[in-house]
Residue frames as a rotation matrix with the C-alpha (Angstrom) as fourth column:
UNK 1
0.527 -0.812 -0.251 9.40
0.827 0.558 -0.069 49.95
0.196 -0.171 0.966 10.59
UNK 2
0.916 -0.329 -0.231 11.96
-0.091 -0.730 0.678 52.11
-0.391 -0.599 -0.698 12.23
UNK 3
0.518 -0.775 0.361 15.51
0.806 0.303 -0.508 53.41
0.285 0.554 0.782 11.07
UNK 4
0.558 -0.556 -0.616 18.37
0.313 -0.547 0.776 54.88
-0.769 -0.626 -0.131 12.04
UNK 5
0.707 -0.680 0.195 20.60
-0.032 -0.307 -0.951 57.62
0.706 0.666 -0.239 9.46
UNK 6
0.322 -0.603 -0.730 24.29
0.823 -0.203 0.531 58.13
-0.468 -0.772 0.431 11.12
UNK 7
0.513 0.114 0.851 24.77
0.729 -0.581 -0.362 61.98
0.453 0.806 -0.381 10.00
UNK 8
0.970 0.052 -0.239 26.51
0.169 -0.850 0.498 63.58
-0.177 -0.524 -0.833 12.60
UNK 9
0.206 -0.940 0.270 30.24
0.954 0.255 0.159 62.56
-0.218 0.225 0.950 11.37
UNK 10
-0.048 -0.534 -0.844 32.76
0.274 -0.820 0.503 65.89
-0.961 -0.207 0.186 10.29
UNK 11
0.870 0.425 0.250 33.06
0.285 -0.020 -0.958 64.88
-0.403 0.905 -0.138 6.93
UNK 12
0.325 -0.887 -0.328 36.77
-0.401 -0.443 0.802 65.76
-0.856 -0.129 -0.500 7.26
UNK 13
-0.534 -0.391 0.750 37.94
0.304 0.739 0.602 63.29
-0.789 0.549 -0.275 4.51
UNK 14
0.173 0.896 0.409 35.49
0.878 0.047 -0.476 65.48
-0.446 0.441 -0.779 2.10
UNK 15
0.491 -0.125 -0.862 36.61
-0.013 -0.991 0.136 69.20
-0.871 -0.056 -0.488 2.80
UNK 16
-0.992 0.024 -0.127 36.46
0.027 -0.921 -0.388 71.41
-0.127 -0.388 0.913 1.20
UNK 17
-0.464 0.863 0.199 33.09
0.030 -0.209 0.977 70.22
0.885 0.460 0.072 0.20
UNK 18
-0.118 0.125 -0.985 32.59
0.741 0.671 -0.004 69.99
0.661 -0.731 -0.172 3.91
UNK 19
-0.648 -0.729 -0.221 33.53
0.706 -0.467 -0.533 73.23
0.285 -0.501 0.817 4.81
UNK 20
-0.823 0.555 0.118 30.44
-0.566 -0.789 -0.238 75.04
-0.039 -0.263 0.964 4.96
UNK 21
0.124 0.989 -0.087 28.00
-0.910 0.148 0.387 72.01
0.396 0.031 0.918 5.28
UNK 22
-0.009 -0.083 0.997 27.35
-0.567 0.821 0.063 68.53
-0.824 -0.564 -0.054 6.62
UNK 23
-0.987 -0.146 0.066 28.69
-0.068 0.755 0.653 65.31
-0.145 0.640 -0.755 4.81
UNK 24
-0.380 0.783 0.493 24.89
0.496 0.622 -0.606 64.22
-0.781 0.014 -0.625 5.19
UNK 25
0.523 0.805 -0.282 23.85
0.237 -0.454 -0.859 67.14
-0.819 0.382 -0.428 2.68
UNK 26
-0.701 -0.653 -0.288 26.92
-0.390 0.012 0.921 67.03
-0.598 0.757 -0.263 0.16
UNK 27
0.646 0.743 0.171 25.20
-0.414 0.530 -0.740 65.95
-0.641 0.408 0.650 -3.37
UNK 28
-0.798 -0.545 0.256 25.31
-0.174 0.616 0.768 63.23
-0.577 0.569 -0.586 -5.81
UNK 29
-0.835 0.379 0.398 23.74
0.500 0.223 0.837 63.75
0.229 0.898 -0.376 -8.80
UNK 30
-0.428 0.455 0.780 22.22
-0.142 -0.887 0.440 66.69
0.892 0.078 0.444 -7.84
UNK 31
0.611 0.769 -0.188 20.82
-0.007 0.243 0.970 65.28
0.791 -0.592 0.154 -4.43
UNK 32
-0.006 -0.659 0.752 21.81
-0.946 -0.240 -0.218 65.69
0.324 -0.713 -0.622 -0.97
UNK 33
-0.800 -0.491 -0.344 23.18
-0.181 0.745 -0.642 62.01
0.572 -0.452 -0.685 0.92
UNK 34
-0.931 0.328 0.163 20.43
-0.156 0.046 -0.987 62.57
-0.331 -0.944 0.008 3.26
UNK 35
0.251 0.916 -0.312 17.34
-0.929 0.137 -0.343 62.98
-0.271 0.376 0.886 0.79
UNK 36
-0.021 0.232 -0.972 18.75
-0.768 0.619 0.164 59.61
0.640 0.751 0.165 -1.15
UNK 37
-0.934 -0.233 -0.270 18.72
0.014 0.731 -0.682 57.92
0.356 -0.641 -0.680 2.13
UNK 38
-0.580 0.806 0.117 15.56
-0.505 -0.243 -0.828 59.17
-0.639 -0.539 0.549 3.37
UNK 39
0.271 0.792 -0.547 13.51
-0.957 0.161 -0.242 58.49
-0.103 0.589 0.801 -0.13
UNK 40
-0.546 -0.164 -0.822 15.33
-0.348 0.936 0.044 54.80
0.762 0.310 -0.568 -0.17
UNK 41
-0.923 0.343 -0.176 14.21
0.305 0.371 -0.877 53.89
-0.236 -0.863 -0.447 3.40
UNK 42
-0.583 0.791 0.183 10.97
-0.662 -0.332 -0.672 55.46
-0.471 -0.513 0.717 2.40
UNK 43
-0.158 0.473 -0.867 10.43
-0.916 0.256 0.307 53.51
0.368 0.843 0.393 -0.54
UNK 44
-0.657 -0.340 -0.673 11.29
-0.045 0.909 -0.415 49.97
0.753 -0.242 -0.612 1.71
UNK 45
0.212 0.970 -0.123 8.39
0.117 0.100 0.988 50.80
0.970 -0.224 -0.093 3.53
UNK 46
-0.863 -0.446 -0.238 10.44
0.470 -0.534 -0.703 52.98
0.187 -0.718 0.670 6.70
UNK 47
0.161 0.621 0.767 8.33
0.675 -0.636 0.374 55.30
0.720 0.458 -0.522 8.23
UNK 48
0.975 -0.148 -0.165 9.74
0.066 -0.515 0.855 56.36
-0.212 -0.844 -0.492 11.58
UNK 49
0.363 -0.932 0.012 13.47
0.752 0.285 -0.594 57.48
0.550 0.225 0.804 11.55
UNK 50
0.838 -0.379 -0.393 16.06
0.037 -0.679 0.734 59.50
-0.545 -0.629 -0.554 14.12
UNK 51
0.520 -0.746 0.416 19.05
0.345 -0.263 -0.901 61.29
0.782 0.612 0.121 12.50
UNK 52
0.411 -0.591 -0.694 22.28
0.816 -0.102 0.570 61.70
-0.408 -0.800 0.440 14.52
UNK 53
0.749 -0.187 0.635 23.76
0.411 -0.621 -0.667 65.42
0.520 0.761 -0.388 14.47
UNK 54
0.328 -0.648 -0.688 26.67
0.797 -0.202 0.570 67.30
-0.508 -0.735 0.450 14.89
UNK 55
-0.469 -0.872 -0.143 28.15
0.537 -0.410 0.737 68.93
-0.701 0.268 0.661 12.31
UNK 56
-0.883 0.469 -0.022 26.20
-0.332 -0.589 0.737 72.14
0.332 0.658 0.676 10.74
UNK 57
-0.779 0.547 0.305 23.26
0.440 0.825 -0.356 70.30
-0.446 -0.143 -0.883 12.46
UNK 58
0.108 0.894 -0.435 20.66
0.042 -0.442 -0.896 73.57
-0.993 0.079 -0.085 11.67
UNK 59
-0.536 -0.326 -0.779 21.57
-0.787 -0.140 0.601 72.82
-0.305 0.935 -0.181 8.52
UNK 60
-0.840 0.507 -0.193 20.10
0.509 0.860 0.041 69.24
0.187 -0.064 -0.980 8.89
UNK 61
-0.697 0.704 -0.138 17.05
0.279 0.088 -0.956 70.90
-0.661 -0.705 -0.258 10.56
UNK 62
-0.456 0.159 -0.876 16.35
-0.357 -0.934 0.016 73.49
-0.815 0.320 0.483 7.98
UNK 63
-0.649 0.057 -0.758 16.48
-0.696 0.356 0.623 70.94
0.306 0.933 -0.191 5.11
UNK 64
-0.707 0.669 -0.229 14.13
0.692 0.721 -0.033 68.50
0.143 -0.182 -0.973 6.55
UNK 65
-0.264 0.755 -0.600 11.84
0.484 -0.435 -0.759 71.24
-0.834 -0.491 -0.251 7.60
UNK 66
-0.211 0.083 -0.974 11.97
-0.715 -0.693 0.096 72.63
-0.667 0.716 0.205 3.96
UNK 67
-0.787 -0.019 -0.617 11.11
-0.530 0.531 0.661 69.14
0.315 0.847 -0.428 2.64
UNK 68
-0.026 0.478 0.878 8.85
-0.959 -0.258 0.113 68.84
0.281 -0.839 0.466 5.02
UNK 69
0.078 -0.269 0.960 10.42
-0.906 0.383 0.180 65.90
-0.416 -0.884 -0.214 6.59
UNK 70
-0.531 -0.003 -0.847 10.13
-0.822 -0.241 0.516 64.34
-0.206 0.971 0.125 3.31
UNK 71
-0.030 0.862 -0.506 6.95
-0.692 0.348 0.633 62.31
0.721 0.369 0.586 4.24
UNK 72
-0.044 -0.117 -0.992 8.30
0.377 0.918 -0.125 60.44
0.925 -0.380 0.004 6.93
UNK 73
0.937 0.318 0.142 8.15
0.015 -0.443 0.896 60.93
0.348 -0.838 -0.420 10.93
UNK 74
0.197 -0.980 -0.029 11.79
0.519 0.129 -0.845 61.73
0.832 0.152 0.534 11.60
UNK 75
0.965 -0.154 -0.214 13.37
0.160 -0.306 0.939 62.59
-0.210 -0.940 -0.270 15.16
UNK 76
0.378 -0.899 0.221 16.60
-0.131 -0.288 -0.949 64.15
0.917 0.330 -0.227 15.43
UNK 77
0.623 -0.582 -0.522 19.67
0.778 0.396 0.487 62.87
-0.077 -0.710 0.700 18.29
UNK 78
0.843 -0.390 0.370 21.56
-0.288 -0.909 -0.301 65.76
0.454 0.147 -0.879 19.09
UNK 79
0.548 -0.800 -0.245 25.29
0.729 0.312 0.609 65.30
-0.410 -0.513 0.754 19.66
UNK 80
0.700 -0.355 0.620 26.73
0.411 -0.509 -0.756 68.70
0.584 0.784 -0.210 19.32
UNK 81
0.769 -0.304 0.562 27.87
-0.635 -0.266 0.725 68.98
-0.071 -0.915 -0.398 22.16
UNK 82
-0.219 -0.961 -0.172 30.14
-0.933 0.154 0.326 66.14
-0.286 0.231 -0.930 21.36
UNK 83
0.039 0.248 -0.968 30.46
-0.760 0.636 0.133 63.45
0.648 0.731 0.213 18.60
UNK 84
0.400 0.538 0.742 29.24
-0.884 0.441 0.156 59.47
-0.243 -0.718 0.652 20.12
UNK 85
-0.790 -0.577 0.209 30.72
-0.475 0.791 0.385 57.55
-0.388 0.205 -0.899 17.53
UNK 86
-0.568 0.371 -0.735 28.51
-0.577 0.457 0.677 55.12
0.587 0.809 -0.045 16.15
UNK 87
-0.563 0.277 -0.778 27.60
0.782 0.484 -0.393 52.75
0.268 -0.830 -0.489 19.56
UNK 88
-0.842 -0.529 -0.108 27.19
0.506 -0.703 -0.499 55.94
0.188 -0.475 0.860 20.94
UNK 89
-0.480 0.871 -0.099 24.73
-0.706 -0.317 0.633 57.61
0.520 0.375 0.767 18.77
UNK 90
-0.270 0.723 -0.636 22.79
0.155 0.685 0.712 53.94
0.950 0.093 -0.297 18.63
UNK 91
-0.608 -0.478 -0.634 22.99
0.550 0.322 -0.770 54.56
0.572 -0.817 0.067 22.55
UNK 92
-0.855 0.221 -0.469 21.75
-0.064 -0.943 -0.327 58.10
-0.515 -0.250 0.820 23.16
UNK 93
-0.529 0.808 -0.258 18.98
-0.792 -0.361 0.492 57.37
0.305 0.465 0.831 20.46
UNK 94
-0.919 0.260 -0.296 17.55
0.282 0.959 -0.036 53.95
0.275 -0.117 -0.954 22.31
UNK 95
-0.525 0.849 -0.067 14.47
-0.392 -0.311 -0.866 55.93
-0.755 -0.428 0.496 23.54
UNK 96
-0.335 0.381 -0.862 13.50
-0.932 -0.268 0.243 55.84
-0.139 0.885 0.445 20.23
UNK 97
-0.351 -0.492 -0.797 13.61
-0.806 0.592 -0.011 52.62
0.477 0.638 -0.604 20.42
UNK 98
-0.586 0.190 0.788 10.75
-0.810 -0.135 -0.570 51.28
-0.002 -0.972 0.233 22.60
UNK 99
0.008 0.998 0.058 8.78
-0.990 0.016 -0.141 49.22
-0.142 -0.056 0.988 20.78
UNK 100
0.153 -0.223 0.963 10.84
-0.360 0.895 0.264 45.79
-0.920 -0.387 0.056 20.94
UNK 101
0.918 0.297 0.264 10.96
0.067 0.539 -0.840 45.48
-0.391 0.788 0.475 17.22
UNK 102
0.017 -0.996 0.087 14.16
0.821 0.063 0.568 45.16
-0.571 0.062 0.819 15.14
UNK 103
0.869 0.174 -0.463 15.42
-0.050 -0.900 -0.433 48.63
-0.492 0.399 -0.774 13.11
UNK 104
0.671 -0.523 0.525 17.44
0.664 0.108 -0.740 49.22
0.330 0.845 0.420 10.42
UNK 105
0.557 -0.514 -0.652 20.71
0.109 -0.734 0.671 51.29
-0.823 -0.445 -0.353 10.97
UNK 106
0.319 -0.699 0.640 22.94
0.942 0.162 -0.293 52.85
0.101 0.696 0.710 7.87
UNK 107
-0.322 -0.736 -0.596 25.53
0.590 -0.648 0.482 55.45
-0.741 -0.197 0.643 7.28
UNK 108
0.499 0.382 -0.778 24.44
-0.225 -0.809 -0.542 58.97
-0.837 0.446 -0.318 5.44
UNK 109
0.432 -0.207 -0.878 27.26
-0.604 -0.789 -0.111 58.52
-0.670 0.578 -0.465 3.34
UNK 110
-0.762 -0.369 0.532 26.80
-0.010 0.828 0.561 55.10
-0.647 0.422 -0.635 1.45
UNK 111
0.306 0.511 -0.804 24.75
-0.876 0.482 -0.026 54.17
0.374 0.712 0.594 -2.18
UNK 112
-0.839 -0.494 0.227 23.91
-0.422 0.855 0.301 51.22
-0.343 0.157 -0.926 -2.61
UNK 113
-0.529 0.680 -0.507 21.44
-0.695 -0.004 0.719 49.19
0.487 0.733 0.475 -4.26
UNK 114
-0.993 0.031 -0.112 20.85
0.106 0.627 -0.772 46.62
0.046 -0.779 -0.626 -1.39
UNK 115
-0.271 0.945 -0.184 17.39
0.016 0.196 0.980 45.60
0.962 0.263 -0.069 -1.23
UNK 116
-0.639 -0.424 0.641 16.74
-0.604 -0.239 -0.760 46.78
0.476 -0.873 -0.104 2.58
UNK 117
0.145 0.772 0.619 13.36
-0.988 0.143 0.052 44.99
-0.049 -0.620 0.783 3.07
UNK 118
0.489 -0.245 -0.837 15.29
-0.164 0.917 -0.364 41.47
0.857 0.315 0.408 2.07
UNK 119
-0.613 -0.790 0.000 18.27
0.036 -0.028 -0.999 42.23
0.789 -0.612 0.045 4.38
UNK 120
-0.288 0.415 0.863 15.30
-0.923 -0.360 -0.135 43.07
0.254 -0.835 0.487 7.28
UNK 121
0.350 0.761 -0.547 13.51
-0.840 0.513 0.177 39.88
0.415 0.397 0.818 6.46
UNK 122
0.173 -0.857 -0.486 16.30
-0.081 0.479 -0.874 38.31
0.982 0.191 0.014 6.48
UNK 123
-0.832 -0.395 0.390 17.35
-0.456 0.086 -0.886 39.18
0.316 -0.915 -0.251 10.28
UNK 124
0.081 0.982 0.173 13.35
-0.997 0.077 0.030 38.43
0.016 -0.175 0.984 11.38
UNK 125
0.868 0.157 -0.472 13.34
-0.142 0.988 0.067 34.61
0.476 0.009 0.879 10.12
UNK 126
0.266 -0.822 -0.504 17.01
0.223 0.561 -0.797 34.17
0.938 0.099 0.333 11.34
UNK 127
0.929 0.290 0.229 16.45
-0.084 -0.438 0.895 35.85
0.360 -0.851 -0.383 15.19
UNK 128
-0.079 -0.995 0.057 20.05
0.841 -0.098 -0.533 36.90
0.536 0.006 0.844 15.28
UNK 129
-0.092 -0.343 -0.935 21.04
0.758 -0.633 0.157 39.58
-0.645 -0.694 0.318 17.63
UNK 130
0.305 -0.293 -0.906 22.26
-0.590 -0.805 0.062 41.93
-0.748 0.515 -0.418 14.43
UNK 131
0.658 0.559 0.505 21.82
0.593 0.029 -0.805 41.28
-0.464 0.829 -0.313 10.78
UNK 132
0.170 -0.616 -0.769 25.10
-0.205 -0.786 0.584 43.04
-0.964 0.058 -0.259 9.21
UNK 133
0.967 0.250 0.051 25.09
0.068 -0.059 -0.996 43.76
-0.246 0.966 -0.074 5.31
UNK 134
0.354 -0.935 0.007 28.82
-0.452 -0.164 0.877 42.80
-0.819 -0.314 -0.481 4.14
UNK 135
0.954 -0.267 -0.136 30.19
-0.071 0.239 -0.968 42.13
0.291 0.933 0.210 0.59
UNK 136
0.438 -0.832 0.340 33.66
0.820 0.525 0.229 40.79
-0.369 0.178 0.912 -0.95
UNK 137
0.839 -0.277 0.468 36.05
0.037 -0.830 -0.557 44.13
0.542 0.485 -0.686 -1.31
UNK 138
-0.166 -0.967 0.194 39.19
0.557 -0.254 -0.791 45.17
0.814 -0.023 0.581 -0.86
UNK 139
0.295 0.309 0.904 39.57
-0.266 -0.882 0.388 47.10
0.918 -0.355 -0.179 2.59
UNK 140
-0.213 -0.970 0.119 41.83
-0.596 0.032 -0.802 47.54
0.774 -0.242 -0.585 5.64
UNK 141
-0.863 0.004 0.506 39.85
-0.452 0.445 -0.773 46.06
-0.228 -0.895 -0.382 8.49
UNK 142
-0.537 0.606 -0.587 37.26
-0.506 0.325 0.799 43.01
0.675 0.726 0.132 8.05
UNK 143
0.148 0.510 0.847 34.77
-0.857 0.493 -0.147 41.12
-0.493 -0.705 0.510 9.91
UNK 144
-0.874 -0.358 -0.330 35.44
-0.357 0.932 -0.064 37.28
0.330 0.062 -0.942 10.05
UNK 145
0.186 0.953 0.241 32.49
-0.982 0.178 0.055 34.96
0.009 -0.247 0.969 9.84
UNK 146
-0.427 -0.131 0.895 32.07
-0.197 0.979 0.049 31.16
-0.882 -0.156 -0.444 10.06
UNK 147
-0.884 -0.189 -0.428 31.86
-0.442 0.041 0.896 29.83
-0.152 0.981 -0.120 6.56
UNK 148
-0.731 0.680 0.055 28.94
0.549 0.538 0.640 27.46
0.405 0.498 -0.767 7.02
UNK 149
0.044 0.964 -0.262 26.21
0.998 -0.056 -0.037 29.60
-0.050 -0.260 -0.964 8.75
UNK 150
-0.355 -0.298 0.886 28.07
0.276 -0.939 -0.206 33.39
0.893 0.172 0.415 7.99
UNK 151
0.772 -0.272 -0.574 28.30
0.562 -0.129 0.817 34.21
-0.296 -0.954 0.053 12.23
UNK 152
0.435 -0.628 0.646 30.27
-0.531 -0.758 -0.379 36.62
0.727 -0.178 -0.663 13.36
UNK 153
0.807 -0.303 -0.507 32.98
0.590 0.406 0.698 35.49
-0.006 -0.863 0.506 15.07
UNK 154
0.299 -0.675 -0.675 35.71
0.712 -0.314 0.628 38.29
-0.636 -0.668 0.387 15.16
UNK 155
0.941 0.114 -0.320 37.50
0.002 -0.944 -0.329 41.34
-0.340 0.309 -0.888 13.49
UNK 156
0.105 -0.956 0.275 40.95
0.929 0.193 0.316 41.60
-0.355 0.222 0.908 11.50
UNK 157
0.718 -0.374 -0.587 42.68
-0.236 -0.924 0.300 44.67
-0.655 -0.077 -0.752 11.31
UNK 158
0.843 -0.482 0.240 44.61
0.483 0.480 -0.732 44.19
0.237 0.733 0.637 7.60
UNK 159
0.509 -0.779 0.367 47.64
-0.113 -0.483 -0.868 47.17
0.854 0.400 -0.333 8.19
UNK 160
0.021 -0.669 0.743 48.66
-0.999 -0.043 -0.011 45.97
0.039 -0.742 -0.670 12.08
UNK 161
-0.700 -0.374 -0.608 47.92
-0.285 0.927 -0.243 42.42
0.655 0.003 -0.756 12.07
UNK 162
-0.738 0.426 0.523 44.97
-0.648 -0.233 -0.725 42.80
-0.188 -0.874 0.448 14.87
UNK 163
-0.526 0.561 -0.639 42.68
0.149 0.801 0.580 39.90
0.837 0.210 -0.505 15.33
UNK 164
-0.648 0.504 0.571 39.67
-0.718 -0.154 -0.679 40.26
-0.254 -0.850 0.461 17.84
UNK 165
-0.589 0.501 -0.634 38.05
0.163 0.842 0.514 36.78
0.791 0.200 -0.578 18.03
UNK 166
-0.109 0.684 0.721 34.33
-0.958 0.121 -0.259 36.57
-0.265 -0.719 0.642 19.67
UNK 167
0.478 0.381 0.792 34.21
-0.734 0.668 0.122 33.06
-0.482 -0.639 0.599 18.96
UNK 168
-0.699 -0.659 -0.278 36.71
-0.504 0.179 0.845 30.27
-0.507 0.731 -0.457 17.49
UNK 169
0.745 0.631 -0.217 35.85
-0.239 -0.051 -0.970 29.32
-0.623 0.774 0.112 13.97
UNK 170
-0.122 -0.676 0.727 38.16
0.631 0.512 0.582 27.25
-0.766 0.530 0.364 11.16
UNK 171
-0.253 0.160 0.954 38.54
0.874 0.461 0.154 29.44
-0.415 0.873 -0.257 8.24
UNK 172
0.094 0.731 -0.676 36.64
0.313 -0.666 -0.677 32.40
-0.945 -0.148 -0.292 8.93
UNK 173
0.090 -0.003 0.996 35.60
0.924 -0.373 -0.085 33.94
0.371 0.928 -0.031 5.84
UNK 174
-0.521 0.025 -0.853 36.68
0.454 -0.838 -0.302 37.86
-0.723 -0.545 0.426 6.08
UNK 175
0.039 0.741 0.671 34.04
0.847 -0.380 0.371 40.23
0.530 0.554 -0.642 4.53
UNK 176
-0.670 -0.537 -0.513 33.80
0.708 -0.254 -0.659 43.50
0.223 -0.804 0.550 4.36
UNK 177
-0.674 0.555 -0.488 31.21
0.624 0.074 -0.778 45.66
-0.395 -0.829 -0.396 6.00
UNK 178
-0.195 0.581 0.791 28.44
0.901 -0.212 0.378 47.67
0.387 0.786 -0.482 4.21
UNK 179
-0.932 0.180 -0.313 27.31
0.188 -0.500 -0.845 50.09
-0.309 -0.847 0.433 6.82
UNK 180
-0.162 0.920 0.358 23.88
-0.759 -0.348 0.550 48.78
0.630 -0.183 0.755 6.99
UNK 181
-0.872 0.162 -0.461 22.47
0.280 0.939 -0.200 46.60
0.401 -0.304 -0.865 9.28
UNK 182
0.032 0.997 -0.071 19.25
-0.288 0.077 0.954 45.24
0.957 -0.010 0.290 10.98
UNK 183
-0.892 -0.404 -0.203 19.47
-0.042 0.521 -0.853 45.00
0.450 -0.752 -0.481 14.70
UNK 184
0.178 0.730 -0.660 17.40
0.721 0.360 0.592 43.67
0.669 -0.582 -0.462 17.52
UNK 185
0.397 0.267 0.878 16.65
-0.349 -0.841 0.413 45.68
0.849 -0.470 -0.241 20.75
UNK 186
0.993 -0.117 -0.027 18.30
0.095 0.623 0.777 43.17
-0.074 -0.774 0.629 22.66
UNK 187
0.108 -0.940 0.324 21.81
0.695 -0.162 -0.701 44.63
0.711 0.301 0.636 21.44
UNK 188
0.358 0.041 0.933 21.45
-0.558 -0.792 0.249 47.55
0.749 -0.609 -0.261 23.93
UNK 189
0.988 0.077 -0.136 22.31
0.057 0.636 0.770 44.66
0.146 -0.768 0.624 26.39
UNK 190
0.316 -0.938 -0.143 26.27
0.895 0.245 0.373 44.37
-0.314 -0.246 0.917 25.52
UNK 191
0.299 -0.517 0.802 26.94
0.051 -0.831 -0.554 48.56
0.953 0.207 -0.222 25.47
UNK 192
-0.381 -0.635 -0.672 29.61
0.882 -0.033 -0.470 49.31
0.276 -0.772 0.573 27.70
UNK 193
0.343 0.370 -0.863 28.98
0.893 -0.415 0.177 52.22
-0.293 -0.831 -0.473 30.57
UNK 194
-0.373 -0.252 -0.893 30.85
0.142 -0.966 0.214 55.04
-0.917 -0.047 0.397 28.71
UNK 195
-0.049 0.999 -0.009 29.60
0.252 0.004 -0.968 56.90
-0.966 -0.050 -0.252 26.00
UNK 196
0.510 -0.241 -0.826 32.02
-0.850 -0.290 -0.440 56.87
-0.133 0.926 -0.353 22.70
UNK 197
-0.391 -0.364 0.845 32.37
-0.038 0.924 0.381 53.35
-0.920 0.117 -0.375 21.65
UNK 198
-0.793 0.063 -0.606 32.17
-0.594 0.146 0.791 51.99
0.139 0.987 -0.078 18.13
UNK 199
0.448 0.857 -0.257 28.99
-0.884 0.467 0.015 49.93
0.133 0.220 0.966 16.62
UNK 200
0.436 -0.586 -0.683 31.29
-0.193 0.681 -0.707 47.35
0.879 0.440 0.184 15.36
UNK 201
-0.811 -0.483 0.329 32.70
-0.514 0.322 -0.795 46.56
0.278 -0.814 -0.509 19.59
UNK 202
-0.616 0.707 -0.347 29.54
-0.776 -0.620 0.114 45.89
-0.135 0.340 0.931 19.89
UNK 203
0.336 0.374 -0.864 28.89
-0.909 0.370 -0.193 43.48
0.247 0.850 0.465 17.89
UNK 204
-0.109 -0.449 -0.887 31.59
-0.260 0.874 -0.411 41.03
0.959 0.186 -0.212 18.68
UNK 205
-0.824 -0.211 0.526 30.92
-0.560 0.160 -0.813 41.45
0.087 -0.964 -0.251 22.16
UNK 206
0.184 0.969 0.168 27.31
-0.919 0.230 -0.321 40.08
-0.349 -0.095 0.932 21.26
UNK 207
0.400 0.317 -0.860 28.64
-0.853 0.471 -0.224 37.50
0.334 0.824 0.458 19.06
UNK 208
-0.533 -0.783 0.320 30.07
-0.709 0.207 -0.674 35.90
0.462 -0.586 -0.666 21.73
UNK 209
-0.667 0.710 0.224 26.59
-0.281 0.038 -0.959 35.12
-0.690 -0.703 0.174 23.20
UNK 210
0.398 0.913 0.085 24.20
0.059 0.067 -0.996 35.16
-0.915 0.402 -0.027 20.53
UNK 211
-0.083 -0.371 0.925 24.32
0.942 0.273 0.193 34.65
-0.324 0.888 0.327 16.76
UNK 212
0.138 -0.170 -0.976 25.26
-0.370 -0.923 0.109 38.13
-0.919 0.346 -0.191 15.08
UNK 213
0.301 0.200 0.932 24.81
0.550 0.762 -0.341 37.28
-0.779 0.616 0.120 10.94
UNK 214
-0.695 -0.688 -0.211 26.16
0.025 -0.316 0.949 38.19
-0.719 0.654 0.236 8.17
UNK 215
0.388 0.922 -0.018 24.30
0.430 -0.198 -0.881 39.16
-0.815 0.334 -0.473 4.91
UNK 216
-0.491 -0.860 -0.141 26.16
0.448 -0.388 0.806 39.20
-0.748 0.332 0.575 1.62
UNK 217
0.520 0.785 -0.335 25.30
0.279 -0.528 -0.802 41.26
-0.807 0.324 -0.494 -1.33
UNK 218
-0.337 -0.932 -0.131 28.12
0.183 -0.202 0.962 41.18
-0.923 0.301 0.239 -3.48
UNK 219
-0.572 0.279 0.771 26.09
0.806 0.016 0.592 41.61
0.153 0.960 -0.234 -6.81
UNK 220
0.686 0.642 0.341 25.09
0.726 -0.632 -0.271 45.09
0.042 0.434 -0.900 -5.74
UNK 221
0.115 -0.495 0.861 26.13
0.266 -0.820 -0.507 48.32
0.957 0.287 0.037 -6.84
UNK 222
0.702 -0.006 -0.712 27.75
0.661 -0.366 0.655 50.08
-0.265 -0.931 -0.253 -3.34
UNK 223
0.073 -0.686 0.723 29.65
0.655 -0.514 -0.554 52.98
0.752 0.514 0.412 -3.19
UNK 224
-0.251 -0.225 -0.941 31.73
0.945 -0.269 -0.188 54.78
-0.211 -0.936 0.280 0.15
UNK 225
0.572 -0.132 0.809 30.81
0.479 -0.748 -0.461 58.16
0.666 0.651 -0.364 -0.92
UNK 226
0.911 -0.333 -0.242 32.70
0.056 -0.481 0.875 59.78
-0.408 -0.811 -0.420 2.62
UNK 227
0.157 -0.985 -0.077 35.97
0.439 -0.001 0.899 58.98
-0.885 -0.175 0.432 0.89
UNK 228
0.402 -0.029 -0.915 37.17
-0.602 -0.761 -0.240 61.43
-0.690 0.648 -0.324 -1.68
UNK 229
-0.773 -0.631 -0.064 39.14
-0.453 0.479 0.752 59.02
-0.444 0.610 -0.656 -3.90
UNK 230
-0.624 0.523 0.580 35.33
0.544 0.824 -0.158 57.66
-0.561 0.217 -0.799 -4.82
């Protein structure tokens, strides 16, 4: 199975622990963000994976080459040259992405206890477009599912009032996002032509078309580590 880290972010919202390294290599509990992502995805039974860089990237290189790659086959996306966003990245790294199967995608700088080979499974039997890991939390902007079958069907923006609907729905439950998901290779279909677009535009533009699913987890342990106040 195949996985994506997103690692190239600034890490601004960190600094000063930022200031002389990448967010991906900040530790917790003695470990860098990147090894507890690497050894989780290995343990779920990952073995290919591309890391997006930007910030401090030979820093990223160095430490994977000193861990030697820590057992896994690991490709690096270069975006120093300038940052992709999320879409982006997923964009620029689609080579990688040849073999028609579905791949995991999470952010360097989340814990969580999420069980990843459920949450894969999970997209597989349910042949959804994208497979999006999303618990009950406080938090400013939510995805909106249909209550009986947990579809995406739009986005709410809690501090302007913004509502992006991909499809209508009574009720929507709003949930909010994990940064992990499980996507198909058929998602590469709805990226727009330029080349810094959120994941999360994405999405609703698929769910419009195809079933994009939800995947709660609210009984595990998660934790943003990117924001200092955590």
């Amino acid at each position: 199975m195949k996985a994506m880290i997103f690692a190239a972010g600034l890490g601004t919202r960190l600094r000063p622990l930022t200031n002389d390294r990448p967010k991906a290599l900040v530790e917790v509990g003695g470990r860098p963000l990147l090894e507890i992502a690497l050894r989780r995805l290995r343990f779920f039974g990952f073995r290919q994976v591309v890391i997006n860089i930007h910030h401090f990237a030979d820093a990223i290189r160095d430490f994977l080459a000193q861990n030697d790659n820590f057992g896994l086959d690991i490709r690096l996306s270069d975006e120093t040259d300038r940052l992709l966003d999320t879409g982006g990245g997923l964009k620029k790294a689609a080579p990688f992405f040849d073999d028609g199967a579905p791949f995991l995608l999470c952010n360097a700088d989340i814990l969580t206890s999420l069980h990843l080979k459920e949450l894969y499974d999970f997209h597989v039997r349910h042949g959804g477009v994208a497979t999006l890991a999303v618990r009950q939390r406080p938090t400013s902007r939510y995805l909106l599912f249909r209550p009986d079958t947990l579809q995406l069907c739009g986005w709410k923006n809690e501090k302007t009032g913004e509502i992006r609907r991909a499809r209508l729905a009574e009720n929507p439950v709003p949930l909010a996002f994990s940064g992990v998901q499980v996507v198909s290779p058929e998602i590469f279909e709805w990226m727009p032509d330029r080349a810094v677009f959120s994941i999360i535009e994405v999405y609703l533009a698929a769910a419009a078309q195809r079933p994009v699913f939800g995947f709660r987890h609210d009984a595990d342990h998660w934790l943003d580590v990117g924001k200092p106040e955590k």
